[in-house]
C-alpha positions in Angstrom: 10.3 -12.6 -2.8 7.8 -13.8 -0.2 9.4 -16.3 2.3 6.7 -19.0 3.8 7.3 -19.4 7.4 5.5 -21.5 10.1 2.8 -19.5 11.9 4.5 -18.4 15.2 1.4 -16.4 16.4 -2.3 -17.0 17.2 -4.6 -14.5 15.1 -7.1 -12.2 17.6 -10.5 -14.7 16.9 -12.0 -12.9 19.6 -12.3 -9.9 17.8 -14.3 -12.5 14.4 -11.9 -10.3 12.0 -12.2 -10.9 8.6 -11.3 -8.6 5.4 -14.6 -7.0 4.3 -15.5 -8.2 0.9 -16.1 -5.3 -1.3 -17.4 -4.9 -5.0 -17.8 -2.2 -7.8 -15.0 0.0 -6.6 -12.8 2.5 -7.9 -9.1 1.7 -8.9 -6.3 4.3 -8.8 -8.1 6.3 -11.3 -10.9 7.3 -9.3 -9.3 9.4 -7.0 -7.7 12.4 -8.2 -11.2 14.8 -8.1 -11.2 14.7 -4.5 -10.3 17.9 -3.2 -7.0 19.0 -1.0 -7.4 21.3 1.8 -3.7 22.8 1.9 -5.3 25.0 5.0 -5.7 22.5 6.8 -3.0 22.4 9.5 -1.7 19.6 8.6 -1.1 19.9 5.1 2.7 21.5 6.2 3.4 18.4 8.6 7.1 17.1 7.6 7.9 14.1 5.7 10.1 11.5 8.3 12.4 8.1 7.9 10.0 5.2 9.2 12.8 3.8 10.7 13.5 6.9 13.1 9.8 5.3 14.7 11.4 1.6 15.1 9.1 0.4 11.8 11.7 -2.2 9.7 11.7 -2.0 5.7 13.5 -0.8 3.2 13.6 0.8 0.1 11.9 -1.4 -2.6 12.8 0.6 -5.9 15.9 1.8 -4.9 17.3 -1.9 -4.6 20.0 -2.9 -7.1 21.0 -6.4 -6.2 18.1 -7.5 -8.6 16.4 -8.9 -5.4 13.1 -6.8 -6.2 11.0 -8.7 -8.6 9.4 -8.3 -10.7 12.0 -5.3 -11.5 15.3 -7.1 -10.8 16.6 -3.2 -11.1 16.9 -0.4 -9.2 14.1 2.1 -10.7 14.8 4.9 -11.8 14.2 8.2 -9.3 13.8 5.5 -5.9 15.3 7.2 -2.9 17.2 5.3 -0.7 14.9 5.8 2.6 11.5 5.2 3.5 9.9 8.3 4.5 6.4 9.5 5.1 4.4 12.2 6.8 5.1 12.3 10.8 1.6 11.4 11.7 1.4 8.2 9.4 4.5 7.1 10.9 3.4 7.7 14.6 0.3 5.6 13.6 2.7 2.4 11.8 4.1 2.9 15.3 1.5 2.3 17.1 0.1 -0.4 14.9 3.5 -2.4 15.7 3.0 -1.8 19.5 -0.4 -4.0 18.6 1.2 -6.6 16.8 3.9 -7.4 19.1 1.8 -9.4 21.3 2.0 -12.0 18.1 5.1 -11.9 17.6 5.1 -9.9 14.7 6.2 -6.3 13.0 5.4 -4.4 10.3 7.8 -4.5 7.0 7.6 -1.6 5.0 8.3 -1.5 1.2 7.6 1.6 0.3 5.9 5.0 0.8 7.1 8.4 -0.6 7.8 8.1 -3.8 9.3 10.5 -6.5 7.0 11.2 -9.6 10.1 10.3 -11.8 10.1 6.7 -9.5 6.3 6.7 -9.9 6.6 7.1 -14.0 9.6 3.9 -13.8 6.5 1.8 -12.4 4.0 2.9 -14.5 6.0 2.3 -17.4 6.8 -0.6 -16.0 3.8 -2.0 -15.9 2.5 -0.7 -18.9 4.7 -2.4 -20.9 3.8 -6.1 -19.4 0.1 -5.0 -20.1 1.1 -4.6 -23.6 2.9 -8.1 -23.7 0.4 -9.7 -21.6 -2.8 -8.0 -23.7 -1.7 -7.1 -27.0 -4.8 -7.1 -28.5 -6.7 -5.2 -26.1 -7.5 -1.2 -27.0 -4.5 1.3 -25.2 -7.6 2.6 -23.0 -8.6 -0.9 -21.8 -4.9 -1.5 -21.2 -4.2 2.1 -19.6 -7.5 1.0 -17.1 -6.0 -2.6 -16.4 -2.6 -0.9 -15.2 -4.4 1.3 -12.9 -5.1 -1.5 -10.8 -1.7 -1.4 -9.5 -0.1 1.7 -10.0 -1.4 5.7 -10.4 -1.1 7.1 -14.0 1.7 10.4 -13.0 1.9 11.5 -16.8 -0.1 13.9 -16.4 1.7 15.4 -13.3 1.8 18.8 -12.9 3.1 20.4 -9.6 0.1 23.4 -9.4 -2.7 20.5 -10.0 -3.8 18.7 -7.1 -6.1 16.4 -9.2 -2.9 15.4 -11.0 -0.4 14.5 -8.0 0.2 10.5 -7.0 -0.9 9.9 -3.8 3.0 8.3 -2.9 4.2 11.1 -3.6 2.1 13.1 -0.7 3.1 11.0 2.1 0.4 9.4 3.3 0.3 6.3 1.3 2.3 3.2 2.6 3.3 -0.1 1.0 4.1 -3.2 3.6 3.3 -6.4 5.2 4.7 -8.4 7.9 7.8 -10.5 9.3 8.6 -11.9 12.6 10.3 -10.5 15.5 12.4 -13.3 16.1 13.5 -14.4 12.5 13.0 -11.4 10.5 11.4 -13.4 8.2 8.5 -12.0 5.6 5.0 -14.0 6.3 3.5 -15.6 3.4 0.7 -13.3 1.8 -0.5 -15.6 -1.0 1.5 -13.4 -3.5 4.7 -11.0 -3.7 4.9 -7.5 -3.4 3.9 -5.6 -7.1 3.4 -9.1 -8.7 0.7 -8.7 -11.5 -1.9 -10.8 -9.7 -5.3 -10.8 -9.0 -4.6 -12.3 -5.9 -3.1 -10.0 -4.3 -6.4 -8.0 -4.3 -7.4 -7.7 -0.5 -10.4 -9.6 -0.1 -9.0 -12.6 -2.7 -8.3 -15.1 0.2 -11.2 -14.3 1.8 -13.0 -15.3 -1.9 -11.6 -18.2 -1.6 -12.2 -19.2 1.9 -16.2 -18.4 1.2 -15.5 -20.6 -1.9 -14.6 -23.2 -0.1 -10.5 -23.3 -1.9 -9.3 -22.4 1.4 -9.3 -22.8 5.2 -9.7 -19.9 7.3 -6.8 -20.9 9.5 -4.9 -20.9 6.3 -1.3 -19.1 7.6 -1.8 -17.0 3.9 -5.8 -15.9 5.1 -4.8 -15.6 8.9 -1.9 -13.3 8.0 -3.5 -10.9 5.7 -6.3 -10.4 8.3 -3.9 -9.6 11.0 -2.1 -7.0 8.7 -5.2 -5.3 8.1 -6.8 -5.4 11.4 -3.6 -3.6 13.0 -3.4 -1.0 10.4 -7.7 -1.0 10.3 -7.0 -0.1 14.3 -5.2 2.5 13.9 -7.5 4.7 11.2 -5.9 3.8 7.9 -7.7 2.6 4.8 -7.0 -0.2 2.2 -6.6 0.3 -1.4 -8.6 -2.8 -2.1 -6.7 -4.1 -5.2 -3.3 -4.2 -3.2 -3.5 -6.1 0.4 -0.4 -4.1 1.1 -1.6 -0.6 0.5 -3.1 1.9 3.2 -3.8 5.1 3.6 -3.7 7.9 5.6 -4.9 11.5 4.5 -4.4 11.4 1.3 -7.1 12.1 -1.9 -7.3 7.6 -1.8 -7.9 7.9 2.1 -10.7 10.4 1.8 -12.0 8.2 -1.4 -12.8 4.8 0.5 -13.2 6.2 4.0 -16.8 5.3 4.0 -15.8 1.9 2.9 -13.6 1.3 5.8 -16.4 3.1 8.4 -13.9 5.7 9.3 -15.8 8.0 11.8 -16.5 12.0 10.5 -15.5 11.1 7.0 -13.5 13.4 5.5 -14.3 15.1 2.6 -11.2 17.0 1.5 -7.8 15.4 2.1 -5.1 17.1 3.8 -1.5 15.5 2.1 -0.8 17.5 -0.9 2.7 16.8 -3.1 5.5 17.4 -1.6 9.2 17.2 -3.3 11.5 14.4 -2.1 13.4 14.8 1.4 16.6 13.7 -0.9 16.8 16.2 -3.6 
């Protein structure tokens, strides 16, 4: 799905950005016992269509032309539009109004997402787990799969410490293209492909390895995603390049990762049904 382009940008060296390099943290099971201040004022702000705030994408899951590997299929419960909460996507805003100087944009994939779209993934991958580790124990597959995707079978709608972080809004899935071609820059690895390169800090492993360059296009462009959305206050799931955060229960878990100032220590995006019934 990723489409390798010629580098038509020159990354900020000035700022000497590099993806932090981070060990012995927690995947998308080690969130869920942070606590959710629905008081908090902006618990009630709305859900809104990133593109209503000029930020490209579209809607990965819902696709049906089989163009969304590893899927090939629409999955079950997607909604057609990309939505989020109306602060997150003032701040994607705002992080394209950095990135223009370079030519680029953000691409979004995904964001809100339906618990009945978030149990298609995790079945989804649970399954390949099961072809790909077959003699491995259900609970060492079950913690594998939660690299990549939040376990939602436990959902219930009156538990906070059992709601996806998707489907409160303040999660985001995307990654770049140009202005000018609309083309996808090349990340190493596609969107939701079972790799562990697509962890965040995997290119920068290899640069410190000596496999790669730094002015690699793959290293230069995954640095440049995450310094605009570092800029504007969002955290990365480390696991996922593509993955940020903003409010949620995952925000509030790796804010002191990411050196956000007065870490939080509630979140403030609780559940919230989907905008399209």
């Amino acid at each position: 799905m990723v489409e390798k382009i010629i580098r038509e940008y020159t990354l900020p060296y000035h700022l000497d950005y590099k993806i932090p390099v981070l060990d012995g943290l927690a995947n998308a099971g080690g969130y869920k016992n942070i606590p959710i201040d629905l008081s908090d004022s902006r618990a009630s702000e709305p859900l809104v269509k990133t593109s209503d705030y000029g930020v490209a994408g579209e809607s990965f899951y819902a696709r049906a032309d089989g163009q969304n590997a590893p899927y090939f299929e629409k999955i079950r419960g997607a909604i057609e539009y990309v939505w989020c909460r109306k602060t997150v996507a003032e701040k994607l805003a705002a992080a394209n109004a950095r990135l223009r100087s370079f030519g680029v944009e953000l691409f979004m994939w995904d964001a809100y997402r339906s618990i009945e779209c978030q149990q298609g993934i995790w079945d989804f991958f649970s399954r390949q787990a099961l072809q790909e580790m077959p003699d491995a124990s259900e609970e060492d597959r079950k913690r594998y799969v939660l690299n990549f995707v939040s376990d939602p079978t436990a959902f219930d709608p009156a538990n906070p410490h059992s709601w996806p972080v998707h489907a409160c809004g303040g999660a985001v899935d995307l990654t770049l293209q140009t202005i000018s071609t609309r083309k996808l820059l090349d990340m190493g690895v596609g969107f939701d492909e079972m790799s562990n390169l697509l962890y965040s800090d995997a290119l920068e492993r290899k640069v410190i390895a000596g496999e790669l360059k730094e002015n690699d296009p793959r290293v230069e462009n995954r640095r440049l995603l995450h310094w605009a959305m570092m800029q504007e206050g969002f955290t990365n799931y480390p696991f996922e390049f593509w993955h940020f955060d903003y409010g949620d229960q995952m925000y509030v878990l790796y804010a002191k990762d990411f050196n956000i100032l007065n870490k939080p220590q509630a979140a403030w995006y609780g559940y919230m049904d989907s905008p399209e019934g």
